[in-house]
C-alpha angles and dihedrals in degrees: 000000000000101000086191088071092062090046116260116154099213087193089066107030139030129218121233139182158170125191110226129173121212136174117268092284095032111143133203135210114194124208133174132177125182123204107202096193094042090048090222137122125204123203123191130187122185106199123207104221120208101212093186122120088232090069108033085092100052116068128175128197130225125209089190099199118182128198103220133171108285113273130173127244090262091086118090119223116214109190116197113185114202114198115201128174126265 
């Protein structure tokens, strides 16, 4: 996929993610913060499990991608992915 097409200014922004996969009414809640000084870049997803048995056999899967200020590859990204009960 060329990311340029949907308009992103890669200049100005950089792309993140994480791939999650979730039940059928799974939710998700994105944060990121970014420490300048420390050079790192923490990503946390909370994800909204579905425990019935309707939905053990259905999982989709989440690629979570974030637009964030533009960093270099200096930084280091640290992802924490946090699971809670429907």
């Amino acid at each position: 996929m060329n990311f340029t097409d949907i308009g992103i200014d890669f200049s100005k922004y950089s792309l993140i993610g994480k791939q999650t996969y979730s039940a059928c009414r799974g939710k998700t809640q994105k944060n990121v913060v970014i420490d300048h000084v420390a050079k790192t870049i923490e990503y946390t997803i909370a994800i909204t499990i579905c425990k019935s048995r309707s939905c053990s056999k259905t999982y989709l899967s989440n690629n979570n991608l974030v637009i964030i200020p533009k960093v270099n590859n200096k930084y280091i990204l640290k992802t924490k992915i946090i699971e809670q009960n429907l």
